[in-house]
N, C-alpha and C positions, 0 to 999 in steps of 0.2 A: 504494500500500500504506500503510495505516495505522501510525503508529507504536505501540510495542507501550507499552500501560500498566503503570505500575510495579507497580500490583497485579497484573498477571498474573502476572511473576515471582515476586514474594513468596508470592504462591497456591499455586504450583506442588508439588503431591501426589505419594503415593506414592513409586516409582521413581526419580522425576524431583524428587523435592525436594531443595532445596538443603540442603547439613549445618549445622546453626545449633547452639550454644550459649549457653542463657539469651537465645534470640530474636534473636541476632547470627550474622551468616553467619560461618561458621568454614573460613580457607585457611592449610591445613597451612604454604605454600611460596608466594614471592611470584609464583610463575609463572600458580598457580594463581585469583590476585585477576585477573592479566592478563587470562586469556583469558578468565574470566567478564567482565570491563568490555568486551573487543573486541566479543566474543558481545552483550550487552545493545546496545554502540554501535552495532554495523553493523545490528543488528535496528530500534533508534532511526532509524537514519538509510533504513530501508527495503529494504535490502539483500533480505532475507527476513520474511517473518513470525514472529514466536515462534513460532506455534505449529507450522510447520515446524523450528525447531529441536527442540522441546519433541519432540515424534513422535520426530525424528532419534534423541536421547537417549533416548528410554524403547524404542528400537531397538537399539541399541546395548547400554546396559545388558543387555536382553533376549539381547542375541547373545551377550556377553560370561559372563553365568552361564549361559547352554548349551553353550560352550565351556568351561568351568570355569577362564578366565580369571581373575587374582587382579589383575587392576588396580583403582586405586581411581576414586573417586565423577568427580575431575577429568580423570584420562585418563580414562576412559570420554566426557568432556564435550566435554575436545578431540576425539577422532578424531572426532565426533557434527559439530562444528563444522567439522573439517575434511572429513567425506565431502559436509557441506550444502557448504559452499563451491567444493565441487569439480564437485558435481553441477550447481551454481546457475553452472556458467563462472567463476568469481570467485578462484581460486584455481588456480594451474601447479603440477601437480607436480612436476614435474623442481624447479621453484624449493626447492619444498617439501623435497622429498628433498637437495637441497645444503647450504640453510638447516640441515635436522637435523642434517645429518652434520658442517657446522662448529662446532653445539652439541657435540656428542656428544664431537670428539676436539680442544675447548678452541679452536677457532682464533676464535671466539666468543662473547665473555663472556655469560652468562644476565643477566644483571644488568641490562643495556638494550640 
């Protein structure tokens, strides 16, 4: 698998474009720089194609405003990143699901 070109990210239209401000990508919350660098990395490193993520995501978004979901632009990006990884073997949920849940009630700092 080819690695992905950084113009293809930059490119990325519609649905699926990234939120910029005066041409600089724009992350509310440091979580959300995270899983965009992992996403870019593991796509770098062949893991996936973009353009299978890219799909994932304008799938997702897609799902999410037909449910009338009010999540934003990043979670919509992670679950996108995380159903790819899950489908692609690359990813345990049960991990996944404990991981959260030490986020969630502090036993876990967000921070690293």
């Amino acid at each position: 698998m080819d690695s992905v070109p950084s113009r293809e990210i930059a490119d990325m239209s519609g649905q699926a474009a990234l939120p910029r401000k005066n041409g600089e990508l724009v992350f509310d919350e440091a979580w959300q720089g995270r899983i965009f660098g992992m996403t870019v990395a593991m796509s770098h490193e062949a893991c996936f194609a973009w353009r299978e993520f890219q799909a994932q995501l304008i799938a997702e978004i897609a799902h999410a405003e037909r449910e009338g979901e009010s999540s934003s632009y990043y979670e919509r990006w992670l679950h996108a990143f995380e159903r790819l990884l899950a489908d692609k073997g690359l990813l345990d949920e049960a991990a996944l699901a404990e991981r959260t849940h030490d986020f969630e009630t502090g036993r876990r700092d967000d921070v690293f």
